[in-house]
N, C-alpha and C positions, 0 to 999 in steps of 0.2 A: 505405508505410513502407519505408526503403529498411533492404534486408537481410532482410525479412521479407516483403512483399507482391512486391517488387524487389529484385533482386538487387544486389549492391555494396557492401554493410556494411562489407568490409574491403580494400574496391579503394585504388590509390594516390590517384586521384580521381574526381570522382563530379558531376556538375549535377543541381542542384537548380533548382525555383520559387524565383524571388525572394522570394517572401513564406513560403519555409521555411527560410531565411537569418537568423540573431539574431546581433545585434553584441554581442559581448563588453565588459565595460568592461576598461577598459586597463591595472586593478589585477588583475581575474581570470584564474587560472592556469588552463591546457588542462585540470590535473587538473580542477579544479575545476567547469570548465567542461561535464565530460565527465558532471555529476553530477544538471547541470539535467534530463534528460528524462525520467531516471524518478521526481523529483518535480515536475514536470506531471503525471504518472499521479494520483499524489498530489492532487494540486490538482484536478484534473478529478474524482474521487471527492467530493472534498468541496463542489465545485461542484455536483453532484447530490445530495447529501446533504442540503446545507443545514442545516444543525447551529443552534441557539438557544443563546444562555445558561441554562447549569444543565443542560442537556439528559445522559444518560446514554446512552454513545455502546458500544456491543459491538463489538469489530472482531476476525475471528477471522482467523488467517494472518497470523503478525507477521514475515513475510521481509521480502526490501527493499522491497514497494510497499508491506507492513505500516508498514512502519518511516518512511518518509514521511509515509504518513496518522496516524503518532503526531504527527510533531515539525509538521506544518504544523497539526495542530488546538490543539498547545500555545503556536503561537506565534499563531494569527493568529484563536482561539475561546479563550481561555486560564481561561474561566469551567466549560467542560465535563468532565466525566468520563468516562475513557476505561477499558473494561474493557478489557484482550487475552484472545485465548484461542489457544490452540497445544499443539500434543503436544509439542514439542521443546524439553529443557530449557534449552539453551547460545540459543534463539532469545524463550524468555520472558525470562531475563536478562537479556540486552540489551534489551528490547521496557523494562524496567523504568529502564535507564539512558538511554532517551530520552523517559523522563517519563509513559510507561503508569500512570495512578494506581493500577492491580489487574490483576494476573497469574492467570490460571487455566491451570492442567495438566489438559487434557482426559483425561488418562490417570488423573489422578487423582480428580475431582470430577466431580460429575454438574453439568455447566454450564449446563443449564436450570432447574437449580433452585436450582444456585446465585445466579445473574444473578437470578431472580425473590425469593430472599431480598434479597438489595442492592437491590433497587429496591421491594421493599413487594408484591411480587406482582403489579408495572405491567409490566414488562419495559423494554426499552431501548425512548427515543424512536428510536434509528436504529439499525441493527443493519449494517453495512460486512463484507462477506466477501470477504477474499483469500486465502482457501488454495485453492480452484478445485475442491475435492472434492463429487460430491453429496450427502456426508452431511453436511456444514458446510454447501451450499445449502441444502439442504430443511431444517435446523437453524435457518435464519432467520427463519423465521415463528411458531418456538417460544418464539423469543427475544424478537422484538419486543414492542413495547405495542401497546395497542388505538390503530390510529391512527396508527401508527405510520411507519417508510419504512425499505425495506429496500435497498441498493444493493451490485449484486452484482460486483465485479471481477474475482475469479478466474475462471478459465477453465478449464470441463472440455467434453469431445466426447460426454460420454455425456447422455441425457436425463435431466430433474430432474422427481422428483414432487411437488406441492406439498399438502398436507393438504388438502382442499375447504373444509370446514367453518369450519376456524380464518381460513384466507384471505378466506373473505368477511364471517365475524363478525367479527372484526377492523379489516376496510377498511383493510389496509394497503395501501402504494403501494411499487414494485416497482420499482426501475430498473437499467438495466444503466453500467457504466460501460467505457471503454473510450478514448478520445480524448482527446486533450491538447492542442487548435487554441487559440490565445489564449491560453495558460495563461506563454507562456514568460518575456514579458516581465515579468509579476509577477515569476516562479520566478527569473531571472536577478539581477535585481535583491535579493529575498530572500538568495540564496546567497553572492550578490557582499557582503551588509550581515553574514553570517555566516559567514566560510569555514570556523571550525569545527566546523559540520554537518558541511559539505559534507566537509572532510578526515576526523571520526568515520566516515564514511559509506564511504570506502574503503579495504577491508580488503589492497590489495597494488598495488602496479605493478609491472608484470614487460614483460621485454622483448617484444616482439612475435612473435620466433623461437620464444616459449614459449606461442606461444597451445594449441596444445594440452594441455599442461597445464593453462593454465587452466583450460581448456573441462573438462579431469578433474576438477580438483579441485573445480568449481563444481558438475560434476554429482554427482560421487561424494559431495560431502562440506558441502552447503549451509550445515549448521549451521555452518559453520565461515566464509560467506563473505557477504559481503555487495555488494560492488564490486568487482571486479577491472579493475582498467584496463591497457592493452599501449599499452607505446611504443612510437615510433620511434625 
């Protein structure tokens, strides 16, 4: 991953493998463009997932790979139910203006008991966790049904403990998510057929001379950002 495994993220140019090369269509804008990869993230979760119709979907961490994994399951699974859950109030509102059917405030509700009222005391067939905390990981096996699949995308460095007991009465399945190989060409085409996702989707353009700024306000201040893209 260049910029992250490799260095170059924001060099003036950079070779790649041919086959990590995707042709734009010739309607889609660089913004826009710039929008596809972290819904592959998106796509790639839901690739693992595997979601049914009718299915009750829990997806906790509604930041941006949150927020893809809402609008790709509204558009491309549109019979499912999607819970969110998040502490952050200005990031469940938004989670709600991209079609989340139910919003939960962890701060406010107890969401394992809430999620087992809404679903009859079954729990969610799939339970998706992007907020990358171990208390929202090991919170996913509370969540799910019997039977259930849990897929886990946030990413933390510390180690997760999982309940013993419930893990194996249960027979849930347990996957990680991470990779976005194949996913582009869907994605592209997707974005290119709605650019108003893709433009909802970013919250600023700002010159490149301000990338640090960015980089502040992204860190300091998430609730408040979703996209940030730097031009040239």
């Amino acid at each position: 991953m260049i910029g992250i495994g490799r260095p170059g993220g924001f060099a003036d140019y950079v070779t790649v493998p041919a086959n990590y090369a995707h042709l734009m269509p010739a309607a889609m804008s660089f913004e826009h463009g710039a929008v596809v990869e972290p819904f592959t993230i998106g796509a790639q979760i839901l690739h693992r997932a595997e979601p049914r119709p009718c299915d009750t979907i829990v997806l906790t961490g509604l930041g941006p790979i949150g927020l893809t994994v809402i609008t790709l399951l509204k558009a491309w699974h549109k019979e499912v139910r999607v819970i969110g859950i998040d502490l952050v109030t200005e990031r469940i509102a938004n989670a709600r203006g991209y079609g989340c059917d139910i919003v939960l405030n962890a701060r406010e509700v107890d969401v394992v008991k809430k999620v087992m009222e809404l679903t009859k005391d079954e729990g969610a067939a799939i339970v998706i966790e992007c907020a990358g905390t171990p208390a929202t990981i090991q919170q996913t096996v509370q969540l799910v049904a019997t039977g259930g699949r849990i897929v886990i995308a946030g990413v933390t460095f510390r180690d997760i403990c999982f309940p013993g007991r419930s893990f194996t009465k249960k027979e849930v399945e347990i996957y990680g998510s991470r990779n976005n190989a194949g996913h582009f060409p869907k994605v592209i085409e997707f974005i290119s057929q709605n650019p108003e996702i893709a433009q909802r989707y970013i919250s600023a353009v700002l010159p490149f001379e301000e990338i640090t700024a960015a980089f502040q306000w992204a860190k300091g201040k998430p609730n408040e950002v979703t996209k940030i893209l730097l031009k040239l």
